[in-house]
N, C-alpha and C positions, 0 to 999 in steps of 0.2 A: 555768126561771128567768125573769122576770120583764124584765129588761134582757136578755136573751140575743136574739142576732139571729135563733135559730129561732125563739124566742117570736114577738119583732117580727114573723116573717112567717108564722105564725098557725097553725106547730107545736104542737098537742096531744097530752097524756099520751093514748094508745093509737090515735094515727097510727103510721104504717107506712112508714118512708124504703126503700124499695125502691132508690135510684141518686143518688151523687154525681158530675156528670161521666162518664155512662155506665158508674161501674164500681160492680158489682151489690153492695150491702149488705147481709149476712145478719149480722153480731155488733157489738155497741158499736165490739169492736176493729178491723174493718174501716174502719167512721166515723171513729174517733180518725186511725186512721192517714191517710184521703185527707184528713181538716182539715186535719192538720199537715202534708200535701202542701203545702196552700192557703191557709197563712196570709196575713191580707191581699187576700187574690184573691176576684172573684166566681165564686160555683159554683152550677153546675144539680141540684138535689133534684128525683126523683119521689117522691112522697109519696102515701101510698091514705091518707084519713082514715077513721078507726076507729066503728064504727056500733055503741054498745052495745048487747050482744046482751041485749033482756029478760025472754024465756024461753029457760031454760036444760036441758037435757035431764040429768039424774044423773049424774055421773062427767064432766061435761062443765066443761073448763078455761077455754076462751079467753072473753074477756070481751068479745071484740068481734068483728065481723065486719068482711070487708075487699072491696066490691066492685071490683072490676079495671076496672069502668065510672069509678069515684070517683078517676081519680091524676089530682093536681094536679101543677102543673111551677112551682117555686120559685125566685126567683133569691137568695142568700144567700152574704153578704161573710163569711167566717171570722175572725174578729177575730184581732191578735196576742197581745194580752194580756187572756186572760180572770178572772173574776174568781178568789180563790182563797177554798170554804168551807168 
């Protein structure tokens, strides 16, 4: 989203949040839950951004690649009231 403060700080569709606040992110639900730890509050994101993959081998899914060289360290304020769509 657009106005969203991951956006603002230059979050893209197939980056990779590895860590809010040290604690290791693997499902939406993991993220949902330490935001709303943090509403209001500034938090540390690692983020690997996402390297579209443009050859693809057959049966092969991921769309992107994730170098472990590429994590960026994010500072981002969890808003209290986001928007609702």
């Amino acid at each position: 989203m657009d106005d969203s403060p991951a956006f603002q700080a230059g979050i893209k569709s197939g980056d990779k949040i590895v860590s809010v606040n040290d604690h290791k992110i693997y499902s939406i639900y993991d993220l949902q839950n330490i935001l709303t730890q943090n509403l209001g509050k500034n938090t540390e994101w690692k983020v690997i951004k996402g390297v579209p993959k443009i050859f693809m081998e057959p049966g092969q899914k991921a769309k992107y690649e994730y170098p472990e060289n590429q994590v960026k360290n994010l500072n981002i304020k969890a808003r209290w009231n986001p928007p609702v769509y």
